[in-house]
C-alpha positions in Angstrom: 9.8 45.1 -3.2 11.2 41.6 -3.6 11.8 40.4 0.0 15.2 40.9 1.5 16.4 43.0 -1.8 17.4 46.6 -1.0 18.0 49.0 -3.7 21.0 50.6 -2.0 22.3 47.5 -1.7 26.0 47.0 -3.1 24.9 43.8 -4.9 22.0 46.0 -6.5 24.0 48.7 -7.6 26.6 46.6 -9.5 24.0 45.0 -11.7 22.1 48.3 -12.3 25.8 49.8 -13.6 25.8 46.8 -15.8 22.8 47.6 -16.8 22.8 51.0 -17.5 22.2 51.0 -21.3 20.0 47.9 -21.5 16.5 47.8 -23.2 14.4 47.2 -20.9 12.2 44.3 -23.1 15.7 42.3 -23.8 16.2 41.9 -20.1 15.3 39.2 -17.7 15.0 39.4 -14.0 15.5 35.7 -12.9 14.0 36.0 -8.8 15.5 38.9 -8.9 13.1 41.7 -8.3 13.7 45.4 -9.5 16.8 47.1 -10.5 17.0 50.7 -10.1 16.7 52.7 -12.7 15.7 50.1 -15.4 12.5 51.1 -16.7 9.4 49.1 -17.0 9.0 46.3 -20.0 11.7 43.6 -18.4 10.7 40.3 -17.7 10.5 39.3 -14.1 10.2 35.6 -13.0 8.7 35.7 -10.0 8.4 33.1 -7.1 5.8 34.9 -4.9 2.3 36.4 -5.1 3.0 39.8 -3.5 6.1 40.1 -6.5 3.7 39.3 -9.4 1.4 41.8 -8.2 4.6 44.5 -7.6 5.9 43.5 -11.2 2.3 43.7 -12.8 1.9 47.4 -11.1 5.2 48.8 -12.6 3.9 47.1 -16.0 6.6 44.5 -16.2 6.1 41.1 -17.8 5.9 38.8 -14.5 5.9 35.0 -14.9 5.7 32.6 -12.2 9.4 31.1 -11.7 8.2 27.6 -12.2 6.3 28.2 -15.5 8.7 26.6 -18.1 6.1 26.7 -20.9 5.7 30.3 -20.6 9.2 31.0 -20.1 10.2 28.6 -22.9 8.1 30.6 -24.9 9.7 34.2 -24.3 11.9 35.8 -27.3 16.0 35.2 -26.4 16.9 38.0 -24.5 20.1 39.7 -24.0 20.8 39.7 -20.5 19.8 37.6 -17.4 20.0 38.9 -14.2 20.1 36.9 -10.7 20.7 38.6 -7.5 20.6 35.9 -4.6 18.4 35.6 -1.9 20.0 33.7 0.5 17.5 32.2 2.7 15.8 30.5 -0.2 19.3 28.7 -0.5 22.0 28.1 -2.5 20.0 25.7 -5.2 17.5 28.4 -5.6 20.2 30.6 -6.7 21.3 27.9 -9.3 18.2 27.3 -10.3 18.0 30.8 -11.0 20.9 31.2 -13.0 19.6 28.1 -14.9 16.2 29.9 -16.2 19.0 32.9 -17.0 21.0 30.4 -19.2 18.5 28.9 -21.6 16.5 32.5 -21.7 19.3 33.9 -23.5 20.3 34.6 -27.5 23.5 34.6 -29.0 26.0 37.2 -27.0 23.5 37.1 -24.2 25.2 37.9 -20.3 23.8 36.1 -17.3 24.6 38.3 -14.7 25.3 37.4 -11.1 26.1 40.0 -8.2 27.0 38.1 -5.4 28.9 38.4 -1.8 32.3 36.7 -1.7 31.5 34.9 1.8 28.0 33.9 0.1 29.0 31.6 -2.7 30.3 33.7 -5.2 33.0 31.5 -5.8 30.4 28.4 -6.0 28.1 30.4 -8.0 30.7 31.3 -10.5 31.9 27.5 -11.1 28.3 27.0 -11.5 27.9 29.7 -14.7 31.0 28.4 -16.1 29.6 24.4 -16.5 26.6 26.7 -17.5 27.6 28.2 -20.3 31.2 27.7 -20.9 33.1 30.9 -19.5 32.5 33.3 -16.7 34.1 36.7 -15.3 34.3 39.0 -12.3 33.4 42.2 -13.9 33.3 44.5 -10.8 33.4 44.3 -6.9 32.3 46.6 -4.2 32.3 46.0 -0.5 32.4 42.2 -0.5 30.1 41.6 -3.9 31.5 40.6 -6.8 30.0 41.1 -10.3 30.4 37.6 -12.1 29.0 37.4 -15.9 29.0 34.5 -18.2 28.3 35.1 -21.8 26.3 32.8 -24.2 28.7 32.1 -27.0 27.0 28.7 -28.5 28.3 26.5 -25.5 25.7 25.6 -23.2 25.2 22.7 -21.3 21.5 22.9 -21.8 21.2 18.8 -19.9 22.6 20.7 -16.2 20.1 23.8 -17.0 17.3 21.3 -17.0 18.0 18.9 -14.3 19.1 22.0 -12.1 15.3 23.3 -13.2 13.4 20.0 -12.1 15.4 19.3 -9.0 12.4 18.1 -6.6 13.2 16.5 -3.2 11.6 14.0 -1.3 10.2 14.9 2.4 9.3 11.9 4.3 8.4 12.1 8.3 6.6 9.5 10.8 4.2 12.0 11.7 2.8 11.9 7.8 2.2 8.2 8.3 3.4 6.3 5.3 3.3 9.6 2.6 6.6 11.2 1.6 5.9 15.3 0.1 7.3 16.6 -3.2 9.1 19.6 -2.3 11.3 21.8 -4.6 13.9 24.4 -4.6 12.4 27.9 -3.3 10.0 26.6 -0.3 10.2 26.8 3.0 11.7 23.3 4.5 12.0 22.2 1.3 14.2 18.8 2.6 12.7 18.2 5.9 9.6 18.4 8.1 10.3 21.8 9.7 10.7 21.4 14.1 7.8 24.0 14.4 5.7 22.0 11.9 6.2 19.1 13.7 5.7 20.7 17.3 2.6 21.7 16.5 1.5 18.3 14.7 2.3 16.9 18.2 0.5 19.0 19.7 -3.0 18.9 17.8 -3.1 15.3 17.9 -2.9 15.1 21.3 -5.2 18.0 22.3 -7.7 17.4 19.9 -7.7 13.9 21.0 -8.2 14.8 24.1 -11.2 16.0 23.8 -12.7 13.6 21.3 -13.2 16.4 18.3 -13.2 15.7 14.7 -12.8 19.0 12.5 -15.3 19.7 9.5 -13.9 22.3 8.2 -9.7 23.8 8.9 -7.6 26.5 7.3 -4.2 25.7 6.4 -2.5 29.3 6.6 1.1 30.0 5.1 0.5 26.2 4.0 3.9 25.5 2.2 4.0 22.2 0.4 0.7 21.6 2.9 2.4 19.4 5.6 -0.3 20.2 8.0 -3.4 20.7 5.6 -2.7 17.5 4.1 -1.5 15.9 7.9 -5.1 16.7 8.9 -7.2 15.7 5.9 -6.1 12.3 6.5 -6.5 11.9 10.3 -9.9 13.2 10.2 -11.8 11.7 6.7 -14.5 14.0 6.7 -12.4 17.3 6.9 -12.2 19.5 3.9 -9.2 22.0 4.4 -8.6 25.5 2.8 -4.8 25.7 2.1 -3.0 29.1 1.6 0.2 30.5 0.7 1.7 32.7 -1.0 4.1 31.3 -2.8 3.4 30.3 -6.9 5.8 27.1 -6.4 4.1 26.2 -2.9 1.0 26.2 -4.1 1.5 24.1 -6.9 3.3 21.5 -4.9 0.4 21.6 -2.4 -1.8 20.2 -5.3 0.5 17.8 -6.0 0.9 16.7 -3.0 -2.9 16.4 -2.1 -3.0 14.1 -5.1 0.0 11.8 -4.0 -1.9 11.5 -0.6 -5.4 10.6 -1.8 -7.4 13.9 -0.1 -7.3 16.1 -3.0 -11.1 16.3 -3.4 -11.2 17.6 0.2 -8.3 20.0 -0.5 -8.7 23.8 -1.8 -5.7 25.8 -2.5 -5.0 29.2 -2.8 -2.3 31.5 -4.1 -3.1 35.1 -1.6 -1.0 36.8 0.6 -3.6 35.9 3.6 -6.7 34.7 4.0 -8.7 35.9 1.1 -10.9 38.7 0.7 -12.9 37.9 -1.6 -15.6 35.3 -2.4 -14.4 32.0 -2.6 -16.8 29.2 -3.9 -17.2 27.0 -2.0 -15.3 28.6 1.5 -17.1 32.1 1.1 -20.5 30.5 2.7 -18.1 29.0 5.3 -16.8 32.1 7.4 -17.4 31.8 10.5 -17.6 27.7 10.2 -13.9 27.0 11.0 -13.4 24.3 13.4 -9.7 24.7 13.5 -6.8 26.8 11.9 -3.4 25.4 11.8 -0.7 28.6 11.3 3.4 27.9 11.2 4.1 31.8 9.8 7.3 32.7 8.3 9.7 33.8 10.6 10.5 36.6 9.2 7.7 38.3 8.6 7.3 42.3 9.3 4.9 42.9 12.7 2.4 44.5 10.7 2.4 42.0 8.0 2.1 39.1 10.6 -0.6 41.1 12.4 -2.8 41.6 9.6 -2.4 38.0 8.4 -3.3 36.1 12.1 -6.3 39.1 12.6 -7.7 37.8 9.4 -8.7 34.8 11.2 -11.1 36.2 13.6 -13.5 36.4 10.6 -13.4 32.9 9.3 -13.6 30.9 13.2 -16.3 29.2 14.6 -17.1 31.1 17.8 -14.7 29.2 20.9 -12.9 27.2 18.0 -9.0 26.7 18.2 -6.5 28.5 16.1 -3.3 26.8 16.6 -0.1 29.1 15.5 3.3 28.0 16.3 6.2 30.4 16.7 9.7 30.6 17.7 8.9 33.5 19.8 5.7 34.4 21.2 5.3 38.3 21.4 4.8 39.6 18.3 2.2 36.7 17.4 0.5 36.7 20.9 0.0 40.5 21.0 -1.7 40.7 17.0 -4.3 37.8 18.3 -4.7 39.5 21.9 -5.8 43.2 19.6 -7.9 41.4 16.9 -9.3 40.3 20.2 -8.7 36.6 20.6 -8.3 35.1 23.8 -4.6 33.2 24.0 -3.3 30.2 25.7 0.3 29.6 25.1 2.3 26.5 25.4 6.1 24.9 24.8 6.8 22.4 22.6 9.7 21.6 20.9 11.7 24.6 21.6 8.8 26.3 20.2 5.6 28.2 21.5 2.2 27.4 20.3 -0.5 29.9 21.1 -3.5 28.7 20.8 -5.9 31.4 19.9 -10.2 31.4 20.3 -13.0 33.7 19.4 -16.2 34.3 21.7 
């Protein structure tokens, strides 16, 4: 299921009254996940690995949310359907409503349930310079039902530029390099405090001690702030970045590029470490020197104990797994039972456990 997207939720419900009587193949889900009781042969655009994998399982169409050939190429559909997700933010959502817009045919209906307090009012201004029009079709407990219909008026330039929106993160710490990020990512304006804190933190204690990594994992990578942080302070150091995110992971290459350690850079679109061979990294388990982890805050227990236990597998014995945290328990007791030993320290506000294998 589409994180954060319940199917008893009010917002949910609206659009699947709307969309009662739809055909399934004339309907696009634009980040949207699901919608009860429409049956399989919608398209969903998809932002994460774990949803193309859900879509592909209930035999939708699923297309990665920044594909724009592939999308370009779709037939016009009749309806568009966005249902927000706030924490990916408000230019998500538009960007959203954007791939809705120019994926519709004549009479098409972009679709947008949405809470009053949450932007509906925003939103709607936004699907009016969209496309001309817009409507509050329904409301229930705080959601309101907007819809915009495609009548030959679209402002096709504002669906574009809203698409390509990139932004620009530049920090001290990444020494003279600014990171291409894009709506949809984690941090996607800033250098994140955790990310940061545990920069810090590295530098000093690997300093410390005079090491020089051969070989780090990047885990829950993002644009690849620390992957690509680490790639150019050591110059031997080939790094294995994953994430699950289809628009992280492309930004990651990207970015390696724009810094000059591509070649030493590997990225991978997985919901964890992967399982399965990976040429050149699957002769390297057991060869880390050093794991850098800042996982998503709001990740289930279980998922976030699977993901950091996956480690244990891929560390050279005694070498440091760094993972930074806003709150220690969950993450300290997962590495404690896949049976790392655990140092914790502050920095930043944050912790930063750092986690070894005998």
């Amino acid at each position: 299921m589409t994180e954060g997207l319940r199917t008893d939720d009010p917002g949910v419900l609206l659009l699947a009254r709307a969309l009662a009587h739809a055909e399934p193949r004339r309907v696009i889900l634009c980040g949207s996940g699901d919608i009860p009781g429409l049956s399989g042969g919608a398209t969903r655009l998809v932002l994460d690995v774990r949803e193309l994998d859900d879509a592909r399982a209930r035999k939708s169409t699923a297309i990665g949310i920044g594909d724009t050939a592939a999308i370009d190429a779709l037939p016009p559909m009749q309806w568009a359907v966005v249902w927000p997700r706030a924490h990916l933010g408000k230019d998500f959502t538009q960007l959203c409503l954007a791939r809705g817009a120019l994926a519709l045919g004549a009479g098409g209906k972009l679709l947008c349930a949405v809470r009053k307090h949450k932007g509906a009012e925003s939103f709607a201004d936004f699907m009016a310079a969209l496309l001309g029009n817009v409507e509050v079709l329904a409301r229930d407990r705080g959601y309101r039902l907007l819809q915009s219909v495609y009548e030959g008026t679209r402002d096709d330039t504002l669906a574009r530029a809203t698409i390509e929106r990139r932004y620009l993160v530049a920090d001290p710490r990444l020494v003279g390099i600014e990171l291409v990020s894009a709506p949809g990512v984690f941090s996607r304006k800033e250098l994140d405090a955790g990310t940061a804190a545990l920069i810090d933190h590295v530098a000093g204690w690997m300093d410390a001690r005079g090491l020089e990594p051969r070989f780090a994992i990047d885990l829950c990578a993002g644009i690849g702030p620390l992957g690509i942080w680490a790639a150019r302070r050591w110059p031997q150091l080939e790094v294995l970045a994953v994430d699950s995110s289809l628009v992280a992971t492309d930004l990651i290459d990207e970015n390696a590029r724009r810094a000059g350690v591509s070649d030493r850079m590997t990225t991978v679109l997985a919901d964890g470490l992967p399982a399965e061979p990976l040429p050149p990294w699957s002769d390297r388990r057991g060869a880390i020197d050093l794991a850098l982890v800042n996982p998503p805050t709001h990740a289930e227990r279980t998922q976030l104990g699977k993901l950091l236990a996956a480690l244990r597998g891929w560390m050279k014995p005694e070498a440091p797994a760094f993972v930074v945290v806003s709150r220690a328990g969950v993450a300290r007791e997962a590495l404690e039972a896949a049976g790392a030993g655990v140092r914790e320290s502050a920095a930043g506000g944050y912790a930063i456990l750092e986690a070894r294998w005998g």
